[in-house]
N, C-alpha and C positions, 0 to 999 in steps of 0.2 A: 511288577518288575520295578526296580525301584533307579528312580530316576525318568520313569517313563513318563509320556505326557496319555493320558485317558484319551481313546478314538473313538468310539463305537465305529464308522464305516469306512475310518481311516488309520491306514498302515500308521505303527505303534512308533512313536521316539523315544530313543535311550540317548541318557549323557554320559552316565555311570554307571556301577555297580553297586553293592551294599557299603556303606561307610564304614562296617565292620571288618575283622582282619586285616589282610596285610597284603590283597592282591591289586596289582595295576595291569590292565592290556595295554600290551604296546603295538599299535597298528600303523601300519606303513599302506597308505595308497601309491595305485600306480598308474598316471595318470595315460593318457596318449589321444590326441587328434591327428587332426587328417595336417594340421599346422606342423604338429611335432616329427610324422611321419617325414615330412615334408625336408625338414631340416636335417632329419637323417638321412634321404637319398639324396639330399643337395652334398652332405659329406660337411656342412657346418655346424654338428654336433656328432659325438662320439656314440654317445650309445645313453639312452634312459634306464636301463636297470644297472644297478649299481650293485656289484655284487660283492662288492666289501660288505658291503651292511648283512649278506646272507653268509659269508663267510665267518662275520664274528659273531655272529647269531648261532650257526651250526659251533663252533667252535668253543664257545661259555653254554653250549644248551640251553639258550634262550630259550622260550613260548613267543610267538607272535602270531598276529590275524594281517595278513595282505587284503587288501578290496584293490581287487581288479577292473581295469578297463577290460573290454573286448578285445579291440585293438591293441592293444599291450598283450594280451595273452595271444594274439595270433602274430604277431611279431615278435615274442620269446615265448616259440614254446618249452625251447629247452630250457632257461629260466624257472619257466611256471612249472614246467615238470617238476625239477626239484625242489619247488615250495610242495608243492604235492606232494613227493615223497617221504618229507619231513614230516612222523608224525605230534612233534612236536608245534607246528605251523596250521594255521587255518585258514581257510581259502573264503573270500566275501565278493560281494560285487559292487562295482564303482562303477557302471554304466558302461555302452559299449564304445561307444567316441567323446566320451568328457566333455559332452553337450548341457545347456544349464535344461533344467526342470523349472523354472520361475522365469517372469522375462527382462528380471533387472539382476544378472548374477556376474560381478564383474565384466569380463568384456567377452563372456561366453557366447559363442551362439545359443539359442534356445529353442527347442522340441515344442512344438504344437503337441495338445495336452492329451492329442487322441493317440499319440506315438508313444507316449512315456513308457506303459507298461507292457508294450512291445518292445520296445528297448531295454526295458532288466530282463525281460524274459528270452530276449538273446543272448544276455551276457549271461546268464545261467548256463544255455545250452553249450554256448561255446568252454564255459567252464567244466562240464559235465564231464568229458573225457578223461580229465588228469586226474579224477576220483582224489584220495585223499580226504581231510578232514573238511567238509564242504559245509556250507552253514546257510542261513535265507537271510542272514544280514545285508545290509545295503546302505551306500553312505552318498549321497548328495553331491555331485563334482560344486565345492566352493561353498560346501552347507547348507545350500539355498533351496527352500523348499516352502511351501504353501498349503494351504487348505485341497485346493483341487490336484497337488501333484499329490498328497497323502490318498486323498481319496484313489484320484488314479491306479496308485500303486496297492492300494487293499486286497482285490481277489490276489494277489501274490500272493499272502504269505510271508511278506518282509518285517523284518524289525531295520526301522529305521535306525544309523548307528549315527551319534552326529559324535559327542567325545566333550569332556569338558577340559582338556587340557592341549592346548593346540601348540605346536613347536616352533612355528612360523620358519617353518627351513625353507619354503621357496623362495627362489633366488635369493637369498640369504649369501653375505660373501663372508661370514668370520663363526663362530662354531660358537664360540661362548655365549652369547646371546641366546643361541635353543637350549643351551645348557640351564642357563637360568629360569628361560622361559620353561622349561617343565619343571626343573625341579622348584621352582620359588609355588610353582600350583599343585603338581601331582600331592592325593590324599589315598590315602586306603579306597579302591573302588574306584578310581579315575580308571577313563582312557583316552589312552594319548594319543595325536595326530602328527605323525609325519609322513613323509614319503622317500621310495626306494627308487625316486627318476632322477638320476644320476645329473643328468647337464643340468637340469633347473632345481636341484637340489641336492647344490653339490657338497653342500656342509654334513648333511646329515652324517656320514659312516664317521667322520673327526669327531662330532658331539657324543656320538650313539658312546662310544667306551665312558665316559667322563658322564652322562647320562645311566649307565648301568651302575656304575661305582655310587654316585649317590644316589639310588636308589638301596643301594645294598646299607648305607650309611642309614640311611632313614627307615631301616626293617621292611622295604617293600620289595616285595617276590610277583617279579612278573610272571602272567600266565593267560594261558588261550582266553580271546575272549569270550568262548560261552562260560568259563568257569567264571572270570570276573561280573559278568552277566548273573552268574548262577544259576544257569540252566544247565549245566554239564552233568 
């Protein structure tokens, strides 16, 4: 797989695709803690899924990969439904409460290392339901990951997804900045990192149009990532 890092007894990482043609995945996480929960029943944020960004996605026929929290997906199921139903969209996992996997991962809490793979293997389950294009992808809350959270997560079955073109849209307060920041990196075979949590990334659906356009400038045709992958 290219871009992958060699495991033998440890779950595989991917940054990109092949450098050939002209495809990019654009993946949107979706983050949620017992924090974030927390701010939405206090009523001092609005809501984490943002669904401009699924509006202009369904709208221009985009391809995209979501990687889901747990917790996100059990707090929009109707949301997640409709990424499910899109068979243009594909469904990945982002852990079940956006707990870190390593024990210096921003200012995350961190899983003892005998939980980890109990914890993608709920966020599968609870994904399981909304069927659609499901995949055993799995992406790191904050990228941070180790020798022993790789090994951990191996009898999975995961392809670790980290991306090599990151958006920096949290908490981000002006648009033009993600704009550049992917387009000054996306190459044939990238994927791209942003996210669909509306209050703490509230730029992204403003960049995402100005973000599609050049792409389109630069001959790049977004699509699912197992296709960018080339496993499709």
């Amino acid at each position: 797989m290219p871009g992958a890092t060699p495991t033998g007894t440890r779950a595989p990482v991917v940054n990109n695709g092949p450098r050939t043609g002209n495809k990019v995945a654009l993946t949107f996480d979706a983050d949620m803690t017992d924090a974030m929960l927390a701010s939405l029943r206090a009523g001092r944020v609005k809501s984490y899924a943002n669904l401009r960004i699924l509006d202009l996605l369904e709208r221009e026929q985009v391809p995209a990969t979501f990687f889901l929290t747990g917790k996100w997906v059990r707090r929009y199921p109707d949301v997640t439904r409709r990424i499910a139903d899109n068979p243009r969209f594909e469904l990945a996992n982002h852990t079940y409460g956006h707990a870190a996997f390593t024990t210096d991962c921003y200012d995350l809490p961190a899983l003892p290392v005998d939980e980890l793979a109990r914890d993608v293997a709920k966020t599968f389950e609870v994904i399981k339901p909304y069927g659609g294009r499901q995949t055993r992808y799995f992406r790191f809350p904050g990228l941070c990951h180790d020798a022993a959270a790789l090994e951990a997560l191996a009898p999975l079955g995961v392809t670790v997804v980290d991306g090599d073109v990151v958006s920096g849209d949290p908490f981000a307060t002006a648009w033009k900045p993600l704009v550049r920041a992917v387009l000054d990196h996306v190459r044939p075979g990238s994927v791209v990192i942003m996210h669909v949590t509306e209050a703490n990334a509230a730029m992204t659906d403003e960049a995402l149009p100005h973000i599609l356009a050049g792409l389109r400038k630069r001959g790049l045709v977004p699509a699912p990532l197992s296709e960018v992958l080339g496993e499709a």
